[in-house]
C-alpha positions as a Markdown table, in Angstrom:
| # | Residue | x | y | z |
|---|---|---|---|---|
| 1 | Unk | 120.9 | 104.8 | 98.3 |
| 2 | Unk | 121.5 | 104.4 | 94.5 |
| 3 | Unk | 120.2 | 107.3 | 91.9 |
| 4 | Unk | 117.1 | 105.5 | 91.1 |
| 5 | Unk | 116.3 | 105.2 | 94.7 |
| 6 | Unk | 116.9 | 108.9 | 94.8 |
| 7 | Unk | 114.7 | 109.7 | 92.0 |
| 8 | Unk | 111.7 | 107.5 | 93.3 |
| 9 | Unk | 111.9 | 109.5 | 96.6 |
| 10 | Unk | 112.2 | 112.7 | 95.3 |
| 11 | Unk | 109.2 | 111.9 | 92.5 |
| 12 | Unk | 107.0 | 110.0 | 95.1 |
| 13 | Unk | 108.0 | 112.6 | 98.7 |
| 14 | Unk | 109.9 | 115.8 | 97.7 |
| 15 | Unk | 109.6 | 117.2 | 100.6 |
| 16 | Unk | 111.1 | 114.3 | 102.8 |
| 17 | Unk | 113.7 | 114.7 | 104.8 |
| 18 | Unk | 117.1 | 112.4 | 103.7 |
| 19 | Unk | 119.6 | 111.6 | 106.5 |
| 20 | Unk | 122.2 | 108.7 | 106.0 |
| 21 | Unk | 121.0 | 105.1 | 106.3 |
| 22 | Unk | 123.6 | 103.3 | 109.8 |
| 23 | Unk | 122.5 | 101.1 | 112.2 |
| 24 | Unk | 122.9 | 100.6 | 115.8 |
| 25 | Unk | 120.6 | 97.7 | 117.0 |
| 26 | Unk | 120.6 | 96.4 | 120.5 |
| 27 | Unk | 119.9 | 92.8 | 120.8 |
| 28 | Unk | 117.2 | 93.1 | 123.7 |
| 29 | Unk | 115.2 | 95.1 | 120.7 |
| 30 | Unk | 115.4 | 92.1 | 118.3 |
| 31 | Unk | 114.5 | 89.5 | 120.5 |
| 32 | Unk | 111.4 | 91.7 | 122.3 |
| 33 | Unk | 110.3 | 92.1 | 117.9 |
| 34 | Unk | 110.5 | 88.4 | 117.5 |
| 35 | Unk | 108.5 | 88.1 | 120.5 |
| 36 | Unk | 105.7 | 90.5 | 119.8 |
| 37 | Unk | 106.1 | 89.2 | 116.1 |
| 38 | Unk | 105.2 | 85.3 | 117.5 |
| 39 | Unk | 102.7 | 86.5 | 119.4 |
| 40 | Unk | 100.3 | 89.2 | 117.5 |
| 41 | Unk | 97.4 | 87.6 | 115.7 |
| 42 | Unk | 96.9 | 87.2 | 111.9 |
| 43 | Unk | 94.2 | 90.1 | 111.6 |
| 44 | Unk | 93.7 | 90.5 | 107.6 |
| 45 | Unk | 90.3 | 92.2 | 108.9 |
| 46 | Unk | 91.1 | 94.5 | 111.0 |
| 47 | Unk | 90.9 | 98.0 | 109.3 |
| 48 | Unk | 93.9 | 99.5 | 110.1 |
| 49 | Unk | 96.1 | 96.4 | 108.8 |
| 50 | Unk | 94.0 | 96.8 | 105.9 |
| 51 | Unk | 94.7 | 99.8 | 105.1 |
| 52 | Unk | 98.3 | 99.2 | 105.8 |
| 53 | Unk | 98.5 | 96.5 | 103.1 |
| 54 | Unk | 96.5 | 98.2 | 100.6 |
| 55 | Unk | 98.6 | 101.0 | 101.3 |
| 56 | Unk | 101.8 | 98.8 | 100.5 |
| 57 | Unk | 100.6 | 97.2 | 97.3 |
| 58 | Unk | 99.5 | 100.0 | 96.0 |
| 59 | Unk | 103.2 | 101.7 | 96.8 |
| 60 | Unk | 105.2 | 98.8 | 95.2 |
| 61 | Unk | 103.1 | 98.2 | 92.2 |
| 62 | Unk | 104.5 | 102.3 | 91.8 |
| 63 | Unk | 108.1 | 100.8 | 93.0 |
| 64 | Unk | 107.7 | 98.3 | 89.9 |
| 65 | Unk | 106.4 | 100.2 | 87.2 |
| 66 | Unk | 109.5 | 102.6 | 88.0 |
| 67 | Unk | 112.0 | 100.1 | 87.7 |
| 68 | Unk | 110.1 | 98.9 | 84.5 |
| 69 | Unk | 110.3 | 102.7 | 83.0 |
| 70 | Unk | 113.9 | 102.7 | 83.8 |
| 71 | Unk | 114.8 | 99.0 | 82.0 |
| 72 | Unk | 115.6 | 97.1 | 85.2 |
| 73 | Unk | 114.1 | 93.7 | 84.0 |
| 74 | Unk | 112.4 | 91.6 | 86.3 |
| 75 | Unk | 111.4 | 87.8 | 85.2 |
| 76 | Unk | 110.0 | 84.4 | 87.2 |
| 77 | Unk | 112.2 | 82.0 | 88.2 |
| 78 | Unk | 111.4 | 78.7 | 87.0 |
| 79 | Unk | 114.1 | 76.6 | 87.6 |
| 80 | Unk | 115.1 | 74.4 | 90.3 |
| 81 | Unk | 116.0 | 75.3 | 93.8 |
| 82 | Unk | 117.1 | 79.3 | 94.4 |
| 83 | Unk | 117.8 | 81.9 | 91.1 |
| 84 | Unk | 121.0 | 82.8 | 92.9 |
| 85 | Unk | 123.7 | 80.8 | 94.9 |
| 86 | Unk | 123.9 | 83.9 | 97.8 |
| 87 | Unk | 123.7 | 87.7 | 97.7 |
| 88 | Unk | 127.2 | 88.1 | 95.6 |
| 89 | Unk | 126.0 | 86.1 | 93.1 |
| 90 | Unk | 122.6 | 88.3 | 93.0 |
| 91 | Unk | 124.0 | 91.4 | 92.9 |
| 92 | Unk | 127.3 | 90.6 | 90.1 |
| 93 | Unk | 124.3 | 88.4 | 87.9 |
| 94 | Unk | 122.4 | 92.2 | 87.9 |
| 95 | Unk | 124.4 | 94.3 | 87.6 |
| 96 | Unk | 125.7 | 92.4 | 84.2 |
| 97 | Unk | 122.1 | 91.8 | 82.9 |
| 98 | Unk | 119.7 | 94.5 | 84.2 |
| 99 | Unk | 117.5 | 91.5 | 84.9 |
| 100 | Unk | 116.3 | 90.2 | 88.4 |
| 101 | Unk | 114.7 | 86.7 | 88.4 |
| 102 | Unk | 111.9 | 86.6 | 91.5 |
| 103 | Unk | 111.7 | 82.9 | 93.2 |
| 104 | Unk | 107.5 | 82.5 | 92.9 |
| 105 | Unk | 105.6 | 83.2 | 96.3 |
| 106 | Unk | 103.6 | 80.0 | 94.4 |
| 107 | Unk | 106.9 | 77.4 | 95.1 |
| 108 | Unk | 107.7 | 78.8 | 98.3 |
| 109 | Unk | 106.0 | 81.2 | 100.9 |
| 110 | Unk | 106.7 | 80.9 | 104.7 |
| 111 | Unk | 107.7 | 77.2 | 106.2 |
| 112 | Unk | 104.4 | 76.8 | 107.3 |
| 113 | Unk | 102.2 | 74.7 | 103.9 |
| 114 | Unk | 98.9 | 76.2 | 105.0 |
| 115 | Unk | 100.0 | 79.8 | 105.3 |
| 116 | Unk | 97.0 | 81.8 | 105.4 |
| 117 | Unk | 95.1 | 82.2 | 101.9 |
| 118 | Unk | 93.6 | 85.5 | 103.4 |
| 119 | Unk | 96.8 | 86.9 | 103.6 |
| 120 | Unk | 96.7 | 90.3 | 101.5 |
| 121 | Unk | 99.8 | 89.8 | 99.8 |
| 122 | Unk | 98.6 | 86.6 | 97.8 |
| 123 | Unk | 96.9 | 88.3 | 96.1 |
| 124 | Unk | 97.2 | 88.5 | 92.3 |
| 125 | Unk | 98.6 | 91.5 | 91.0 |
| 126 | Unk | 97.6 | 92.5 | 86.9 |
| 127 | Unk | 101.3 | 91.9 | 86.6 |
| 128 | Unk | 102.2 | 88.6 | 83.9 |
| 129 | Unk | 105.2 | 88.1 | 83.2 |
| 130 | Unk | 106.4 | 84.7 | 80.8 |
| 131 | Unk | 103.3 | 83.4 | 81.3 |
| 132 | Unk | 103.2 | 84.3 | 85.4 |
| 133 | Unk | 100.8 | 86.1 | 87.4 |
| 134 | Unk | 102.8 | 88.3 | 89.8 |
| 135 | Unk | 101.3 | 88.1 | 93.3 |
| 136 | Unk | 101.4 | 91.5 | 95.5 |
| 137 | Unk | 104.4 | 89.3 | 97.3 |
| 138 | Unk | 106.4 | 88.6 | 94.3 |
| 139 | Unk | 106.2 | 92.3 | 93.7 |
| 140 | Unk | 107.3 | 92.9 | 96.6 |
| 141 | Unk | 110.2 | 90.4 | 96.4 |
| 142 | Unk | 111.2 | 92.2 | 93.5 |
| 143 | Unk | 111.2 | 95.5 | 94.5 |
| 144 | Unk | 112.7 | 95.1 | 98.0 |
| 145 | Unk | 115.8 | 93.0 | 96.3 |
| 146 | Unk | 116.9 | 95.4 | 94.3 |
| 147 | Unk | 116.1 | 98.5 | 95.6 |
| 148 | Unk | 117.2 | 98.0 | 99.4 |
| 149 | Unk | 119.6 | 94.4 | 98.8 |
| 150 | Unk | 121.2 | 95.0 | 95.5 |
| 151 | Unk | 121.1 | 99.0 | 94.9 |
| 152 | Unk | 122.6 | 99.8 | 98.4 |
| 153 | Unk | 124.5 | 96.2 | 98.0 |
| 154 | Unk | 122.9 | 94.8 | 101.8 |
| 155 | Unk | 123.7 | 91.2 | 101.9 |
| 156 | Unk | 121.1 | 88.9 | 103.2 |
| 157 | Unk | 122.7 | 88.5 | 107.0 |
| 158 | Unk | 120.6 | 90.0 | 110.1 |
| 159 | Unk | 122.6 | 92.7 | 109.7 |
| 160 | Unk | 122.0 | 93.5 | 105.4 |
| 161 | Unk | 118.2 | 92.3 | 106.3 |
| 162 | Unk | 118.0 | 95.6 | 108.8 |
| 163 | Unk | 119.4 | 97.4 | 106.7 |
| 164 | Unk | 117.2 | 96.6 | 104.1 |
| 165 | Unk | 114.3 | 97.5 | 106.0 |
| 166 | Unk | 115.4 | 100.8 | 106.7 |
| 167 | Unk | 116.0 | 101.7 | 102.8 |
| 168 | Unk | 112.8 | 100.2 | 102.2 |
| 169 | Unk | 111.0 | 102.3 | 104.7 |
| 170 | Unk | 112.5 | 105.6 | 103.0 |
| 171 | Unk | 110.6 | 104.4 | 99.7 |
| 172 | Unk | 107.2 | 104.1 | 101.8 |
| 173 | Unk | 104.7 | 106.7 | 103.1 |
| 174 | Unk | 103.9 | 106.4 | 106.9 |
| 175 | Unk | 100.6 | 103.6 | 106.4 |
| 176 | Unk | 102.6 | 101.5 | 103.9 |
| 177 | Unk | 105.9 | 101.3 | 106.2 |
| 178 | Unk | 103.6 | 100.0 | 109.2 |
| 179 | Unk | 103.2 | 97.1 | 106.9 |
| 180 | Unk | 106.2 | 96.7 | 105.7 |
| 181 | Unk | 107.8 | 96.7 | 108.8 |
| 182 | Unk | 105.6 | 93.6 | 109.5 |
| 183 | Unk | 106.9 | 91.6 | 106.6 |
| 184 | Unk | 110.6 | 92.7 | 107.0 |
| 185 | Unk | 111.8 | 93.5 | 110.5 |
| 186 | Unk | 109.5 | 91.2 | 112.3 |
| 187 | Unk | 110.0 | 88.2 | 110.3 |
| 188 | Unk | 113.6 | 88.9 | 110.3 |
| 189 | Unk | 113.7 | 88.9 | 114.0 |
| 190 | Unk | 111.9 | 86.0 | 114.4 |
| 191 | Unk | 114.0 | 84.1 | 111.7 |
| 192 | Unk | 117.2 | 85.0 | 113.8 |
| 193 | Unk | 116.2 | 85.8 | 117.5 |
| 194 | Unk | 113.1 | 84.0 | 117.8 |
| 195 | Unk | 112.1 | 82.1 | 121.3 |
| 196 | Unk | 111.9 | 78.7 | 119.0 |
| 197 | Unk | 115.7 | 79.5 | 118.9 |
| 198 | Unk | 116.5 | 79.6 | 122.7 |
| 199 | Unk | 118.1 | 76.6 | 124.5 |
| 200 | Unk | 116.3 | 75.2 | 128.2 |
| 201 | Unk | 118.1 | 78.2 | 129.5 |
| 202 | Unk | 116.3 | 80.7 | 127.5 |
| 203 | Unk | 119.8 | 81.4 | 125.9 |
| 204 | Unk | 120.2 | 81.9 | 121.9 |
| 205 | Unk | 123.0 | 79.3 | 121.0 |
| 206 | Unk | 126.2 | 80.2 | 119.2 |
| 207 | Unk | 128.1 | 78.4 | 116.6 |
| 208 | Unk | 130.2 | 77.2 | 118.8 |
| 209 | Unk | 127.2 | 75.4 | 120.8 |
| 210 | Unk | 126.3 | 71.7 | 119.6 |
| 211 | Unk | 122.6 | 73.1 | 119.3 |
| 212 | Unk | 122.8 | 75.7 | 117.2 |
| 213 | Unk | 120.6 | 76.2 | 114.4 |
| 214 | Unk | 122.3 | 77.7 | 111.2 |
| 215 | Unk | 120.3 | 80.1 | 109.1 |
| 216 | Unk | 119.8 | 77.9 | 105.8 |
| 217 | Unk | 118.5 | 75.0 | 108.6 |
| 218 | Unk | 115.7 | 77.4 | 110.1 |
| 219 | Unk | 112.0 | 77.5 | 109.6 |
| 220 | Unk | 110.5 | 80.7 | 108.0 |
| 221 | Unk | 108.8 | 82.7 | 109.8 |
| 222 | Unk | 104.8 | 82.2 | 109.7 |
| 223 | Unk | 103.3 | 84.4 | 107.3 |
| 224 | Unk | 100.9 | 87.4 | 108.9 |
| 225 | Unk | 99.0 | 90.3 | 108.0 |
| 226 | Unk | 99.1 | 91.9 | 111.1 |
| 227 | Unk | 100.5 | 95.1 | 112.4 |
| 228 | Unk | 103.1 | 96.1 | 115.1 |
| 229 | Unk | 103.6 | 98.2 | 117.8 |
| 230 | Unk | 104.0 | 101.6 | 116.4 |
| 231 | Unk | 106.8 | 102.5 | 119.2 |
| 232 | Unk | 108.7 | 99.8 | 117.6 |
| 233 | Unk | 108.7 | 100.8 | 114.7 |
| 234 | Unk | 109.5 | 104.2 | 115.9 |
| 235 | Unk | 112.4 | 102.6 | 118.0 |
| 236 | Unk | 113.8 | 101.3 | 114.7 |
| 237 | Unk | 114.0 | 104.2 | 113.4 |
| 238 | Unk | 116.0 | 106.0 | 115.6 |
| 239 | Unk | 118.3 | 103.5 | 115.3 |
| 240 | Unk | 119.6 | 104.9 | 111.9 |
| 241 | Unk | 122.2 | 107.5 | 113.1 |
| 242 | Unk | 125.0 | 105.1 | 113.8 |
| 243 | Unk | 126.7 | 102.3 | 112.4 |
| 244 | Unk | 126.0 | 98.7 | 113.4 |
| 245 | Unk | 127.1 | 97.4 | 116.2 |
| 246 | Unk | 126.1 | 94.0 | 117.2 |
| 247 | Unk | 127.2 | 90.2 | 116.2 |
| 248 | Unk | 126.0 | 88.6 | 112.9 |
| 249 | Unk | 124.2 | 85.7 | 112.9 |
């Protein structure tokens, strides 16, 4: 975790205890996320996810104004296609500028075109930036890239993805990382271990297999405000005392 990291923590939870950020994932525990991930409900109602998300866009509006305070630049990305070629390019294009461009939740959010409009995330931030309203989501597209992809430099594999979580859940209180969780673990399990992925044999394919599905050829995950299984998350976390073991995607 980079200083600024640091200093958000130790502004926002001084009394939290730090322990170093490894990973040791088994792949049963992915693949029973994805599951519970494809089948929980969109529940924007319920009170508890409510709470959840209000909780989390409350906590990365802070995560943003932060970054502002300390001159990290963040601006929309109007151009065509992606504002960066992979990860590398991300994090070397930053690191020269101070400036992190955000690809709009408006030109792109989820595979699915009618992605609930109730979703809490979608909604519109006080945030404008060249001209662009800032949705909760783009916020939180620009906080999670560079605080837990380009500070701790975690690539966007299954592996950097999990790791990103976990730094993102140190910057969280309890309520807010429930949510959180939701839009980072389980839709990163789904995306690379979910049952729309398994052969007639209920096996995930391979590269070397004639029907695998590479990552930039996936769907994205459909978009949820829902909440999971607290022992999950719990599970998850306990996973952060060794290094990863596991294969990529």
């Amino acid at each position: 975790m980079t200083l600024l990291a640091e200093c958000y923590i130790k502004e926002k939870f001084p009394f939290r205890e730090r322990k170093p950020l490894g990973l040791r994932v088994q792949e049963h525990f992915l693949s029973r996320v994805a599951i519970t991930y494809e089948m929980t409900p969109h529940a924007p109602d319920d009170p508890n996810v409510r709470d959840a998300y209000d909780a989390l866009k409350e906590e990365i509006l802070m995560q943003f104004e932060f970054m502002s305070r300390h001159d990290i630049r963040v601006r929309p990305f109007l151009g065509q296609g992606q504002p960066y070629a992979n990860s590398a390019d991300m994090m070397a294009r930053v690191a020269s500028t101070s400036t992190l461009y955000v690809y709009l939740t408006s030109r792109g959010y989820g595979s699915d075109a009618s992605a609930p409009a109730d979703h809490p995330m979608l909604e519109l931030s006080d945030i404008v930036i060249d001209g662009c309203r800032f949705t909760y989501n783009d916020l939180f597209r620009a906080v999670h890239d560079y605080y837990c992809h380009y500070s701790p430099r975690q690539d966007f594999s299954l592996q950097g993805e999990c790791m990103a979580a976990l730094h993102h859940l140190e910057l969280l209180s309890s309520t807010a990382g429930r949510a959180v969780f939701t839009e980072t673990v389980g839709q990163i399990c789904w995306f690379y271990r979910g049952a729309h992925l398994l052969d007639r044999t209920l096996r995930l394919p391979t590269r070397i297999d004639s029907d695998y599905t590479p990552p930039r050829s996936r769907r994205y995950p459909p978009q949820k405000a829902m909440l999971l299984p607290a022992c999950l998350i719990e599970r998850f976390r306990e996973s952060v005392v060794e290094p990863w073991i596991g294969q990529p995607a």
